[in-house]
N, C-alpha and C positions, 0 to 999 in steps of 0.2 A: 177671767173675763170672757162674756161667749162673743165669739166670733159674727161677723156681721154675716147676712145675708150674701147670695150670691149676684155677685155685679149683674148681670143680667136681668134681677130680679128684685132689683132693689126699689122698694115704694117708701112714699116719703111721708113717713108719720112718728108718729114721738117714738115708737118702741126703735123703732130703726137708727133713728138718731143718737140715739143713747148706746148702741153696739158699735162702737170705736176698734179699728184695729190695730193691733202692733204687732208689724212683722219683720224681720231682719234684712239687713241691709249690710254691704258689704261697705261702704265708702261714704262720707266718714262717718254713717253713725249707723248703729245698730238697731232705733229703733224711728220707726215713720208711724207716726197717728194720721190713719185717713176716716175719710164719711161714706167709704163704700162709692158706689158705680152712680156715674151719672150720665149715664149711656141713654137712660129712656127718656130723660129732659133733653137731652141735645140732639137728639133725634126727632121730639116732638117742635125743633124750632124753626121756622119756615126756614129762608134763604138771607134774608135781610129784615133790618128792624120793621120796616115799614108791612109789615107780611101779618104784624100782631093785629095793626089800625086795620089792615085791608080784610083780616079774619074776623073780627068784630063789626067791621062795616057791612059783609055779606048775613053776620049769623043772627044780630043784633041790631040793624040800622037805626029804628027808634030808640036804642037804650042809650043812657045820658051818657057821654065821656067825660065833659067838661065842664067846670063853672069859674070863670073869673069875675068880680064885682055879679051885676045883675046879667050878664049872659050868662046864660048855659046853651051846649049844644050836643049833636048826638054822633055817634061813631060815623053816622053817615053823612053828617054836616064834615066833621073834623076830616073824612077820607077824602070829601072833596074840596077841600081848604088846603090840602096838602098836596093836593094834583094841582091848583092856581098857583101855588105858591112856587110848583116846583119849574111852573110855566114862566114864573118869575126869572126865577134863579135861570135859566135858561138865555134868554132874552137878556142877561146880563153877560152871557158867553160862559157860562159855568159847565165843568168838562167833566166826566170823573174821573177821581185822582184830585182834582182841586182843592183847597179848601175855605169853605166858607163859616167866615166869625157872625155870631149872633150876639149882638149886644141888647142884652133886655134884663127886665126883671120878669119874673113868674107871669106869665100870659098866654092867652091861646094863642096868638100869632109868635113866638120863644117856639111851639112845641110843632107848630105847623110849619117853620122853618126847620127847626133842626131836622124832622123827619125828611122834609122836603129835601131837603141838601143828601141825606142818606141815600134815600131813594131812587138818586143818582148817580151813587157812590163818589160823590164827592165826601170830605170830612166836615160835620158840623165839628164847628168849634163856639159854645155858647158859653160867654164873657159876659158878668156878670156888672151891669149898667153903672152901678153904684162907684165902680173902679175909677181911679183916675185916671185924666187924660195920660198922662205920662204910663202909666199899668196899662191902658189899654193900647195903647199905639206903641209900648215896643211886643205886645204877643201878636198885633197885626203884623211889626216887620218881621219879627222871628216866625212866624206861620205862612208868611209869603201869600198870603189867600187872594182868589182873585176878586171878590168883594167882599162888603161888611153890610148884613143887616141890621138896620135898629128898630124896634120894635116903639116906637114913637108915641104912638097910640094910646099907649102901657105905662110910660115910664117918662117921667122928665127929665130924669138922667140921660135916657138912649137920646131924648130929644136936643139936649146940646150937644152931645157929640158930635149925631148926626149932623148939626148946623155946622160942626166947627170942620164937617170929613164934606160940607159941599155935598151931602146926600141927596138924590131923588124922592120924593113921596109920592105912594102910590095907596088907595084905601080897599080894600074889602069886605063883603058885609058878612062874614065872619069872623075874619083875624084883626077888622078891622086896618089904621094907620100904619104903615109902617114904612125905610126910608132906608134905598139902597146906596150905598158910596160908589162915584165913579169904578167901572172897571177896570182892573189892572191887568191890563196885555199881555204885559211881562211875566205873569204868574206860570211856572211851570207846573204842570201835572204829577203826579206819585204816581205809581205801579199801580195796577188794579188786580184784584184777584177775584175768582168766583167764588171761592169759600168763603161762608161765613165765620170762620175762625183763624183765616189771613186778612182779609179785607178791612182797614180802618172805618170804622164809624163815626167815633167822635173825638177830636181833640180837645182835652180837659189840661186846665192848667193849675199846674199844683204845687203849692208851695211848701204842702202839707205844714207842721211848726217845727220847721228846721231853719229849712234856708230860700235862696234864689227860685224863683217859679220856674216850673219843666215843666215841657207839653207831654204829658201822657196820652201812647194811641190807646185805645179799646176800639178793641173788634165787633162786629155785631152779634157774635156768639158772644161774647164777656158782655156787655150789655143786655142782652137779652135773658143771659143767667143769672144775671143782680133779681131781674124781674121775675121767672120760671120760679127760678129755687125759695123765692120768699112766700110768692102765691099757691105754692105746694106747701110745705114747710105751714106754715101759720091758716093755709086752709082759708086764704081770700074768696068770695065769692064777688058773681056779678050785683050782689046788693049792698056789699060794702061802700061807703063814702072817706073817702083818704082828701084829710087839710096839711096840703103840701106848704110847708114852712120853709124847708130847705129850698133852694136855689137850684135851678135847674143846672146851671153852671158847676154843680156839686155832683158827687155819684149817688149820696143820699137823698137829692130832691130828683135825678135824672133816671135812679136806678133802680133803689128801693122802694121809691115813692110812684113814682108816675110809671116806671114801665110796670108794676108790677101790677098796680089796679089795670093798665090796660092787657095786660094776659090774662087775667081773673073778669074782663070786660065790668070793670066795676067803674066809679066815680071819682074823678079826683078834684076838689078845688085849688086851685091856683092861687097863693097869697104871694103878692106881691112883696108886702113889708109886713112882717110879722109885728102885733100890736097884741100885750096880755087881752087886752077889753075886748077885742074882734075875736078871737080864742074859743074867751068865754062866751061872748055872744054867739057865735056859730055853732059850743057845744049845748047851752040849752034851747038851743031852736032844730036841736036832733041830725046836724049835718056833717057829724062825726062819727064814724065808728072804729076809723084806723088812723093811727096817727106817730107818727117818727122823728128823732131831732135829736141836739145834744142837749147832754142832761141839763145847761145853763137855762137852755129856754123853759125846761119845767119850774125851774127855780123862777125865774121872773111872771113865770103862771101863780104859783101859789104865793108870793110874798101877791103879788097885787090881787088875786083872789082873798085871802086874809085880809088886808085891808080895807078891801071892800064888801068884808061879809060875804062873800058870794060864794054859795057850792060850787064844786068840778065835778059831784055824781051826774051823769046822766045813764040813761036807761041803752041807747044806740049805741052809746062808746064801750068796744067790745078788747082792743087793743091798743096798749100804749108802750113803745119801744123805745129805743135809748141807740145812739149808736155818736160815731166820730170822734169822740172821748172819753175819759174814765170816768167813771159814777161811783161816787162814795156810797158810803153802807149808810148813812147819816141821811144824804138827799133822795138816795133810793126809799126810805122807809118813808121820809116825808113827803113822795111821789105818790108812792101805793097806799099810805092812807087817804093823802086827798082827793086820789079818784078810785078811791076803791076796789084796784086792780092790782095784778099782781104783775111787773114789768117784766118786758123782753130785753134782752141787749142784744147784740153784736159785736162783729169784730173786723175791721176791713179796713181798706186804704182803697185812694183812686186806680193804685197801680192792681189793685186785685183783691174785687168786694163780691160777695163775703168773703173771708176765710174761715168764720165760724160766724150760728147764728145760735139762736135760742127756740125751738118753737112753743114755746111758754114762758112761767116765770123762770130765772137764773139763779143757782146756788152760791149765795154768798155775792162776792164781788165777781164771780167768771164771768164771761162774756158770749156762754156757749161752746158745742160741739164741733167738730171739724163736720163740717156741706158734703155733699155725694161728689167726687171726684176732686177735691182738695186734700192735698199729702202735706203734711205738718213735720218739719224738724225740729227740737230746741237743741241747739249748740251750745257748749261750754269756750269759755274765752280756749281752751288748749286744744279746738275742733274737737274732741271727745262730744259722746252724746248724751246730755245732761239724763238724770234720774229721776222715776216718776217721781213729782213734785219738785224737783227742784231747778232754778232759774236759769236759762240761759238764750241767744239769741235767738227769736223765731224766722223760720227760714219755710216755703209758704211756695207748693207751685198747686195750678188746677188747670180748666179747661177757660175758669175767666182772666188767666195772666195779662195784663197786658199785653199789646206787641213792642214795645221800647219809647223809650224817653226819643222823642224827635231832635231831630239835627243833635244827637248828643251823645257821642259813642264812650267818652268819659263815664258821664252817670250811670248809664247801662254795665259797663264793665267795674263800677262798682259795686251794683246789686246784686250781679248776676254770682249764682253756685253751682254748684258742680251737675250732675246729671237734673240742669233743666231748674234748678229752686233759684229761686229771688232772696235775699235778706229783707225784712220788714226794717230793720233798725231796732226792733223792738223788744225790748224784753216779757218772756213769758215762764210760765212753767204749765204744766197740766196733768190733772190729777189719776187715780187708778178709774177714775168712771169718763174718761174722753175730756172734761172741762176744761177750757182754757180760762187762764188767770195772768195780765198784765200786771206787770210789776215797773215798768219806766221805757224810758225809748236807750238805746246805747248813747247817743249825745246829748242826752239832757243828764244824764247820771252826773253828780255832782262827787267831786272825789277829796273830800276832806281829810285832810292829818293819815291818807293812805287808805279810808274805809269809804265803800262807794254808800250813795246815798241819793235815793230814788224819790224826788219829788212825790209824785205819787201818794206815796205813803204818809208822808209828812204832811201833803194834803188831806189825806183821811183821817187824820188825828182832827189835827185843827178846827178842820170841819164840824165836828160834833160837839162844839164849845156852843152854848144858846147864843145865838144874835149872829153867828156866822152866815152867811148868805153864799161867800164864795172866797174860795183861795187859790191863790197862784203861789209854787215856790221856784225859784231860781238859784242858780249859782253867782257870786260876785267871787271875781279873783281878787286873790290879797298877795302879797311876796309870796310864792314859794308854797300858796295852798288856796283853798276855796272855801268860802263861808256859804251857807245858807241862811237865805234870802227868802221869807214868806210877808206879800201881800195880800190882807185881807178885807174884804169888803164885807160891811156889816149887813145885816137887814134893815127894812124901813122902818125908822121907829127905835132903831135899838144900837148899844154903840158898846160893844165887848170891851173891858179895859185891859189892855196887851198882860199886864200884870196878871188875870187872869188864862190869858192864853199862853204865857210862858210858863205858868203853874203845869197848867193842864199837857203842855208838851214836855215837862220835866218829869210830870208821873207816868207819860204813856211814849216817850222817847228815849231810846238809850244815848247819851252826850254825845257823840258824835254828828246826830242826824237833826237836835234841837235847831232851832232858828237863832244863828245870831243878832238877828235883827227881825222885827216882828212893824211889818209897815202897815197902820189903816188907811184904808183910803175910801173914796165915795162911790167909786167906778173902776173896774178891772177894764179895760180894753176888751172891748168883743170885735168878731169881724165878720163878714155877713153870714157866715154859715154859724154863728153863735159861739163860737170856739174862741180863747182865752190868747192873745195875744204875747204870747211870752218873751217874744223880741221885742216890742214896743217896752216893758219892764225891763230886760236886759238893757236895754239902751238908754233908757233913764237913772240904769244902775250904773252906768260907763261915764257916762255925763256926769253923776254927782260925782263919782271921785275926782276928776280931772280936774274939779272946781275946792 
């Protein structure tokens, strides 16, 4: 394998990315997959987030930033929507160090806050409207913030909150509506640092699909490299247009999406609630060129595109990416036929995005290369360090780590590894050419009659039965072992008979891993980032037995 380039001199294009290193390590594993030096992106990133909007607003003034419904406005509208706003936040006694919650969905007054709040170094934290009272009101107690904005204007979700938090309304003729909650006196301040890669930016709450939601810091160097390294890497310009689907309360709709068209000074529209028919109508009226999500929302593109006769080619749409979960080989071919293209993936967590990306199409099922200044472990259950291609935990540090799970010295010191790496939870392997390949999380692995058994895979079969649309598999404990548990949701139109799909998983599953139970159903649980609710089925599998 040749060796990569030298740190110093590392530029970010496909030959580079594809030169993976492996060099020896003393403790505990012999071998570390990195992406080479990321010294020239973290260097080219101002001080603070707000330094992208402020370098677009002097370079660029007229060129469009934003479009939500029928506004659009320009780097130098949004630069100064973000100086009122931060006049806002002020006038409410906001310190830095503080931190301020954003309850919205996708809107310019979501992005003119959350900056705003940065830009003071206080911490945006942008909660995502649709949440319930109860989900939102204990990450306000657990965050201590000294207000809440709600984006009012935008959203009839923030707009009951706000009624129910006794909020202020105030309008602007850019951000338009939006409605601050009494301040809270009480609110003590954080540490403030002047680096950009100490200093918190934004508090993100994540539940990822495990368990309990934990506020993850990012820095404004870790946020500002979700954006840099993707806008290099895939080669964004300022004429791109990015339909942000993702939720800004996501690292995908906050990181990959929106910061990175505004370092490439390109376009992003803001979708509130993602709808197939808005989709399609925005992609033949040419106001797509880039676009990111989990692989579920292509699925609900093309089954109601099918349905309704309607093409996905257009002429503008130059890129379409995949990331936040695994993409079978089934849904991916039925991706890149219907629009013509050949898909990106990734690979990342809130706690530290990327860890690998694609800058093109992906081999097979991997998810991409290890990024310029991410080092890659795969650990074997005995700490030994597993063999190229073969599976074991991925362990995952760079320059976008996280700074820690807040108020939470527990979860930190479960993540944490030895010289600086994090655990993903996740299982990978990766090949002699740099590729990474997910194979299950460690707590979802399902451990039957002593053999582990990786959802995942059991979903990839599955999947490729006609009339399949979408599958979830689960573990159900039984005395003394664990059955696997797959629900599937059909397509419109079409209704698999399990008899078939038990067929199909006894020719392409070895008995251990088959489904002891095969559940259809109409609707899998989504949650707003499009991602498959796995506890919400767990918990319908606890309930039935007890009865």
């Amino acid at each position: 394998m040749s060796q990569p380039k030298a740190r110093e001199q590392y530029a970010f294009d496909a030959t580079v990315q594809s030169e993976i290193k492996i060099h020896p390590m003393n403790f505990p594993a012999q071998n570390v997959f990195d992406g080479g030096s990321a010294e020239r992106l973290l260097a080219s990133m101002p001080s603070r987030l707000t330094g992208l909007i402020e370098r677009q607003a002097i370079a660029t003034p007229d060129r469009r930033a934003l479009i939500s419904g029928s506004k659009t406005i320009t780097y130098a509208e949004l630069w100064q929507a973000i100086g009122r706003a931060k006049q806002l936040l002020k006038d409410a006694s906001v310190v830095p160090g503080d931190r301020v919650m954003i309850v919205n969905e996708n809107s310019i007054a979501a992005v003119a806050f959350i900056f705003a709040a940065t830009a003071l170094d206080a911490w945006a934290s942008p909660i995502n409207a649709r949440m319930s009272a109860r989900e939102i009101d204990a990450c306000r107690s657990f965050s201590g913030c000294r207000t809440v904005v709600y984006t009012v204007g935008d959203s009839s979700s923030a707009a009951d909150h706000a009624a129910r938090a006794h909020a202020s309304a105030y309008d602007d003729p850019v951000f338009g509506k939006v409605a601050l909650a009494p301040t809270d006196m009480n609110a003590r301040p954080e540490p403030v640092y002047p680096e950009k890669e100490r200093q918190t930016a934004i508090l993100l709450f994540s539940s990822g699909t495990t368990g309990a939601p934990k506020g993850v810091r990012l820095s404004h160097q870790s946020i500002m490299y979700m954006g840099g390294n993707m806008a290099e890497l895939r080669k964004i310009t300022p004429d791109d247009m990015f339909y942000n689907i993702a939720p800004l309360s996501h690292v995908i709709g906050l990181g990959a999406m929106l910061t990175t068209a505004i370092w490439a000074g390109g376009t992003t529209e803001l979708v509130a609630q993602f709808r197939p028919d808005n989709f399609v109508a925005a992609l033949h009226a040419n106001r797509i060129s880039y676009v990111m999500g989990v692989p579920t929302i292509f699925a609900k593109v093309i089954e109601y595109a099918t349905a309704s006769g309607l093409s996905l080619r257009s002429d503008r749409l130059r890129f379409i990416a995949v990331g936040g979960m695994p993409l079978d080989l089934t849904l991916k071919a039925q991706i890149e036929n219907a629009f013509g293209l050949e898909i990106g993936n990734s690979y990342g967590m809130t706690e530290i995005s990327p860890i690998t990306r694609s800058p093109g199409a992906t081999v097979g099922k991997t998810v991409g290369v290890p990024q310029p200044g991410i080092e890659i472990r795969i650990m074997r259950e005995d700490g030994r360090n597993a063999a190229i291609g073969e599976p074991g935990e991925i362990w995952v540090k760079g320059p976008n780590l996280m700074l820690g799970y807040y108020k939470n010295d527990a979860a930190n010191e479960e993540v944490r590894r030895p010289e600086g790496f994090m655990t993903t939870g996740d299982i990978g392997s990766i090949d002699q050419d740099g590729n990474l390949s997910l194979v299950g999380r460690t707590k979802d692995v399902i451990i039957r009659s002593g053999f582990n058994v990786y959802p995942v895979e059991v979903e990839a079969v599955l999947s490729q039965v006609p009339g399949v649309a979408l599958v979830a598999v689960v573990g159900r404990a039984v005395d003394g072992n664990e059955e696997v548990i797959a629900y599937v949701q059909p397509t419109a139109g079409r209704q698999p008979k399990i008899a078939e799909l038990e067929a199909w998983a006894k020719e392409n599953l070895t008995a251990y891993k088959r489904p002891t139970e095969i559940i259809l159903t109409n609707e899998l649980p989504i949650g707003p980032t499009g991602k498959i609710l796995k506890s919400v089925l767990k918990a319908d599998l606890a309930g039935s037995s007890k009865q």
